[in-house]
C-alpha positions as CSV (number, residue, x, y, z in Angstrom):
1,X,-3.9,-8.7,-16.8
2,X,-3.1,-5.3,-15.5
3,X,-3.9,-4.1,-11.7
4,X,-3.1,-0.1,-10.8
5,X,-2.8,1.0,-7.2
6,X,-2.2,4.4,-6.1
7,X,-1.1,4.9,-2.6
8,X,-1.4,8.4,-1.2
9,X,-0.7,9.8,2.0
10,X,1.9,11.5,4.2
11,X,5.5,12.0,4.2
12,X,7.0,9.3,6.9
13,X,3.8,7.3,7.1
14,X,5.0,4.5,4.5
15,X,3.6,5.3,1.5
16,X,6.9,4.7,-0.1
17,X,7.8,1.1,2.1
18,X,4.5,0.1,1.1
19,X,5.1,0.0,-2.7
20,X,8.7,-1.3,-2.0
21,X,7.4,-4.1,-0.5
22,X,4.6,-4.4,-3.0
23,X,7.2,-3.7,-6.0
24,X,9.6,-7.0,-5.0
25,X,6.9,-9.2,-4.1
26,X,5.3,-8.6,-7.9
27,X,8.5,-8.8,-9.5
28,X,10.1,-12.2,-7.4
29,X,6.5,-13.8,-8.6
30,X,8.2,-13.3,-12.5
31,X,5.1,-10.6,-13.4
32,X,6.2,-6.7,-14.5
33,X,5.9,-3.7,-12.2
34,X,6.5,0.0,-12.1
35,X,6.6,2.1,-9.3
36,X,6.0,6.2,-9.7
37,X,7.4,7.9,-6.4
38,X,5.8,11.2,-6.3
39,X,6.8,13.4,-3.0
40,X,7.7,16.8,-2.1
41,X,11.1,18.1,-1.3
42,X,10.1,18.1,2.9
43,X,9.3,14.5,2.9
44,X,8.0,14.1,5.9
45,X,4.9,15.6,6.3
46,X,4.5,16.7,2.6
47,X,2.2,14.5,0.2
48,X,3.4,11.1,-0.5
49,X,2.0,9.2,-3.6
50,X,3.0,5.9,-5.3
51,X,1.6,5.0,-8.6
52,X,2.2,0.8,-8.8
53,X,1.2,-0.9,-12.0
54,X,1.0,-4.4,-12.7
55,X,0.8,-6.9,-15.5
56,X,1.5,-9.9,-16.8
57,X,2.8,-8.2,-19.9
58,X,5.3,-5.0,-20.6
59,X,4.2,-1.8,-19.0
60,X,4.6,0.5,-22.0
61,X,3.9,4.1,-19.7
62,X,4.2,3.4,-15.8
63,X,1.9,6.7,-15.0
64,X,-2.1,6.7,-14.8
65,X,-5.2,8.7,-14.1
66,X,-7.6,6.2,-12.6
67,X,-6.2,2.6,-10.5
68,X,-8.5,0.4,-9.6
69,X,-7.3,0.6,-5.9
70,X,-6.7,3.8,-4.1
71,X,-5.6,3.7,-1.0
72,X,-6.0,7.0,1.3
73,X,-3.9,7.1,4.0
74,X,-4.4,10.9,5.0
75,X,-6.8,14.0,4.7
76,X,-3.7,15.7,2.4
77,X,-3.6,12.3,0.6
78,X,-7.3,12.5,-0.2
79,X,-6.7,16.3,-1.4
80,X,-4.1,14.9,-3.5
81,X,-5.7,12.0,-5.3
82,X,-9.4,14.2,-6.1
83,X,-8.4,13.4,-9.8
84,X,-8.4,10.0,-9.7
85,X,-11.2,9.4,-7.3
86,X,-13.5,8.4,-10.3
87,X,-16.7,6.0,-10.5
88,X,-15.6,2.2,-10.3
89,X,-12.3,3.1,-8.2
90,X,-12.1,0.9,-5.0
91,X,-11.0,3.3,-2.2
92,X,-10.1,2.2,1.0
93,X,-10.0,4.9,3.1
94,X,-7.9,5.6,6.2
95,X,-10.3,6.9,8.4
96,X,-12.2,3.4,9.1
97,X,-9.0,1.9,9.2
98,X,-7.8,3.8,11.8
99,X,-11.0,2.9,14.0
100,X,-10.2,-0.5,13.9
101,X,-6.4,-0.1,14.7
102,X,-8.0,1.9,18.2
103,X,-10.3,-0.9,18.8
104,X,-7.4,-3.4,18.5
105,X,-5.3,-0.8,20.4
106,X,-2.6,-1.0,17.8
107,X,-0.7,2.6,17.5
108,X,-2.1,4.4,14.3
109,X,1.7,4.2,12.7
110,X,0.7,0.4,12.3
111,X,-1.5,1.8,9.7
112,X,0.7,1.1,6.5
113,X,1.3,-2.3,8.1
114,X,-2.6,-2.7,8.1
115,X,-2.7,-1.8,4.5
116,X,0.0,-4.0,3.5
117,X,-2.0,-7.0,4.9
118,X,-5.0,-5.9,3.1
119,X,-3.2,-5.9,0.0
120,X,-1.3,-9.1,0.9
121,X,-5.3,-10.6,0.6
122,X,-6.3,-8.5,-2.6
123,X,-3.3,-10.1,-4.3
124,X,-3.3,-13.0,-3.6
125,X,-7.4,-13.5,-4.6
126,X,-6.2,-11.9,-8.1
127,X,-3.5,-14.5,-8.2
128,X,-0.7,-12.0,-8.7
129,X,1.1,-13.0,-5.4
130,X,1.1,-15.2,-2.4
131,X,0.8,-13.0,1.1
132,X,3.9,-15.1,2.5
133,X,6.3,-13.6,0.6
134,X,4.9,-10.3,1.3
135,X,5.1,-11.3,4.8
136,X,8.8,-12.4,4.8
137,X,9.7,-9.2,2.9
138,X,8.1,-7.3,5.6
139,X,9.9,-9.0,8.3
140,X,13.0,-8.6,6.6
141,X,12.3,-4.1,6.7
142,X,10.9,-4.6,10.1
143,X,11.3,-7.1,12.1
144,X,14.2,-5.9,14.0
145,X,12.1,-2.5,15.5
146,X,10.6,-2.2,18.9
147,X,7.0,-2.8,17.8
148,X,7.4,-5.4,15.4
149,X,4.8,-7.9,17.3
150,X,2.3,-4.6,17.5
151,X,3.3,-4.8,13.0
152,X,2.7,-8.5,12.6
153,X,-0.9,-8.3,14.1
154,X,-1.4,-5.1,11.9
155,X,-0.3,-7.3,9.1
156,X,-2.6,-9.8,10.6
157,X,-5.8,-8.0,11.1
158,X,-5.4,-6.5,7.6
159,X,-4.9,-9.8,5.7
160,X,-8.3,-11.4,7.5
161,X,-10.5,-7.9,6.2
């Protein structure tokens, strides 16, 4: 088994909590990861990209050209990922996520939060991890912030897409 996910998006939007989170959760559940950070020197508000890869074997080089998820959290994160935006990649994109966030009238900085959950689901259906310990991990980063509740139901809403 071997599952690639490229996140892409902003400086200081999560990008690189995201595949923390993602990155512990793999590895506690005893399966290998790597995780490619790939950001500008400005950090916030340059591109942000992680490059996760999972298996159930050795990752031999952690780098890749097409994922099978690609998750677009930004107009410069689109820009940035044209390359891998090939034929058979699932994309989730943030613009229809961010419509649903407004309809829920959850802030749009919930959006990693949102993605999280919806990769909480997406792994657990391929039975690389369970969404709980995603979930705890979470809490642990943010459950101490002002808008915590506002996160959880982001985490929420993403986990029943």
């Amino acid at each position: 088994m071997r599952y690639k996910i490229l996140l892409a998006g902003d400086g200081g939007q999560g990008i690189q909590l995201m595949a923390d989170i993602i990155s512990k959760t793999v590895f506690q559940a005893d399966l290998y990861i790597t995780s490619v950070s790939n950001y500008g020197l400005e950090q916030r508000g340059g591109a942000s990209l992680n490059y996760l890869q999972i298996s159930d074997k050795p990752i031999g080089y952690p780098k890749f050209r097409k994922p099978d998820l690609l998750i677009v959290m930004s107009k410069q994160g689109r820009q940035r990922t044209e390359q891998n935006q090939l034929p058979g990649v699932e994309t989730l994109n943030f613009e229809y996520y961010n419509g649903i966030l407004e309809k829920e009238n959850i802030k749009s900085q919930s959006l990693n939060v949102l993605f999280i959950g919806i990769l909480a689901k997406i792994l657990k259906e391929k039975k690389i991890c369970n969404e709980k310990e995603i979930f705890v991990l979470l809490e642990k980063r943010l459950g101490k912030k002002t808008n915590w509740e506002e996160n959880k139901r982001a985490f929420e809403i993403g986990y029943s897409k």
